[in-house]
C-alpha positions in Angstrom: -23.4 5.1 -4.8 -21.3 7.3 -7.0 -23.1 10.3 -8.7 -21.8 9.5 -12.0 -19.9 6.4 -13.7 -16.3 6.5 -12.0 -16.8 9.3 -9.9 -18.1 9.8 -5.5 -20.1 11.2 -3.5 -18.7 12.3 -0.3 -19.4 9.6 2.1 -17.6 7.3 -0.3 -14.9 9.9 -0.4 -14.1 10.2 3.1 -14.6 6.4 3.3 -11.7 5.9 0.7 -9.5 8.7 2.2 -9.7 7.2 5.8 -8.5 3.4 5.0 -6.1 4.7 2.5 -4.5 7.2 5.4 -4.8 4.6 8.3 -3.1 2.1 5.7 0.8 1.1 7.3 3.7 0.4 5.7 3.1 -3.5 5.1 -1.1 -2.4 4.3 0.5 0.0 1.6 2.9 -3.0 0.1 -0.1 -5.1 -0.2 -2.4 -2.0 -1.7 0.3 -0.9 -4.4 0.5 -5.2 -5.3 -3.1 -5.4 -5.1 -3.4 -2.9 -7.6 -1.9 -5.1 -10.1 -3.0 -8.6 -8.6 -6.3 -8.2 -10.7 -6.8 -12.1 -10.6 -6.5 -12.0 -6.4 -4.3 -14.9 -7.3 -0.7 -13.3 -5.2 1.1 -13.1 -8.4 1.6 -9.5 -10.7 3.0 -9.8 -14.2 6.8 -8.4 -14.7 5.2 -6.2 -16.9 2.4 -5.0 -14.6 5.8 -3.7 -12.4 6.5 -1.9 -14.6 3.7 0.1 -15.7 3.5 0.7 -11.6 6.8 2.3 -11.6 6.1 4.1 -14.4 3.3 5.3 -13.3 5.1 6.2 -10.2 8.0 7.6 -11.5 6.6 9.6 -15.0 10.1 11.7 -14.8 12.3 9.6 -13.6 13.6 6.2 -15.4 16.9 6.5 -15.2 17.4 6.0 -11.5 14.2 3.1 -12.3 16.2 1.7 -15.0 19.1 1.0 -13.4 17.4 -0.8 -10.1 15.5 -2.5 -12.8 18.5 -4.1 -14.7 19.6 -5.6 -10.8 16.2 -7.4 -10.8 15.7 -10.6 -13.7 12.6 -8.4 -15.9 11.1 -11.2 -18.1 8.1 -10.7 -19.8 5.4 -13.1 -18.9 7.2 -13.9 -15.8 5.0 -13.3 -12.2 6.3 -12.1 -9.3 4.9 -12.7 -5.6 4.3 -10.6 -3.0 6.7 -11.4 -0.9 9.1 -11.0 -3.9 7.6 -7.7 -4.4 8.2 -6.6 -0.2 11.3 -7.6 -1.0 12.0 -5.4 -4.3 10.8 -2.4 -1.5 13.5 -3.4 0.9 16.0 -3.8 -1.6 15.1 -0.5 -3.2 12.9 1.7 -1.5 12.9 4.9 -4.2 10.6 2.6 -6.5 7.6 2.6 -4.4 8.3 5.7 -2.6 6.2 8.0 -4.4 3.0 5.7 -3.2 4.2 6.1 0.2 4.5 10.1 -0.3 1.1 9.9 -2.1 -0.2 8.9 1.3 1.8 11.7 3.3 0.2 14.4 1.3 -3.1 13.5 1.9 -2.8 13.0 5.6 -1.0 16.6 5.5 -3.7 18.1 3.5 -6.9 16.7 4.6 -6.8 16.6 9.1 -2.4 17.3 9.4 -0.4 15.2 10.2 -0.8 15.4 13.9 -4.3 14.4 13.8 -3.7 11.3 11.7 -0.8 10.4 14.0 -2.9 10.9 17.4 -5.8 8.1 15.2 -2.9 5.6 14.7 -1.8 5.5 17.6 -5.5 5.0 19.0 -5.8 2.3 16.5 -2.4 0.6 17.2 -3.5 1.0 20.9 -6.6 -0.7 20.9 -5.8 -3.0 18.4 -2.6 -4.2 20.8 -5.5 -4.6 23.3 -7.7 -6.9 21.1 -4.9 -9.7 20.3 -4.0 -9.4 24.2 -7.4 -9.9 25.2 -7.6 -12.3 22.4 -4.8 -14.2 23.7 -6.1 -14.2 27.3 -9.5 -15.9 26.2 -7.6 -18.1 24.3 -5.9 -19.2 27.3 -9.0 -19.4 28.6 -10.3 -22.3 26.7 -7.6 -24.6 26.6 
């Protein structure tokens, strides 16, 4: 696989670049939560949150700070993911920066309008496979 420990060769590149880029808004939730969820159990420790936002926000923790202090922080505590969707509605600076992560790379590697013409292919045919999934559903009863 990779040439060297932690590191990959391009097909493995352009694999990684791909799903992150075709990744929505909900797909991106889950892939910020997952990074944390190291157990797969649906549960990330308060203090896991943290060390995402600061990670996310290296030069910023006064705006992060004072979301944080409208949010119960308790060490040892989990938090779910719907709890964690919820954090991003409330406050949708915290996670922004993996959201613009994702921009940048779709500018950078294709533009934007290519990766915009591929999503809406995929939301296209996808639409099509639950509706033909539906029909032959329908089918069977």
């Amino acid at each position: 696989k990779g040439t060297a420990e932690g590191s990959l060769d391009f097909g493995e590149f352009t694999k990684a670049l791909g799903t992150f880029c075709f990744f929505g808004k909900e797909e991106m939730l889950r892939y910020m939560f997952a990074i944390f969820d190291l157990e797969d159990q649906g549960l990330i420790l308060h203090e896991d949150l943290l060390e995402l936002l600061t990670d996310l926000h290296p030069d910023q923790q006064g705006p992060v700070n004072r979301a944080l202090k409208e949010i119960d922080i308790v060490e040892g505590r989990k938090m779910t993911y719907d709890e964690f969707a919820d954090l991003h509605v409330r406050f949708p600076f915290l996670l922004y920066p993996g959201f613009h992560i994702q921009d940048q790379m779709r500018r950078k590697f294709l533009g934007l309008k290519w990766w915009e013409r591929k999503l809406r292919k995929y939301a296209q045919v996808k639409s099509e496979i639950q509706t033909s999934k539906l029909n032959t559903d329908k089918l069977d009863q």
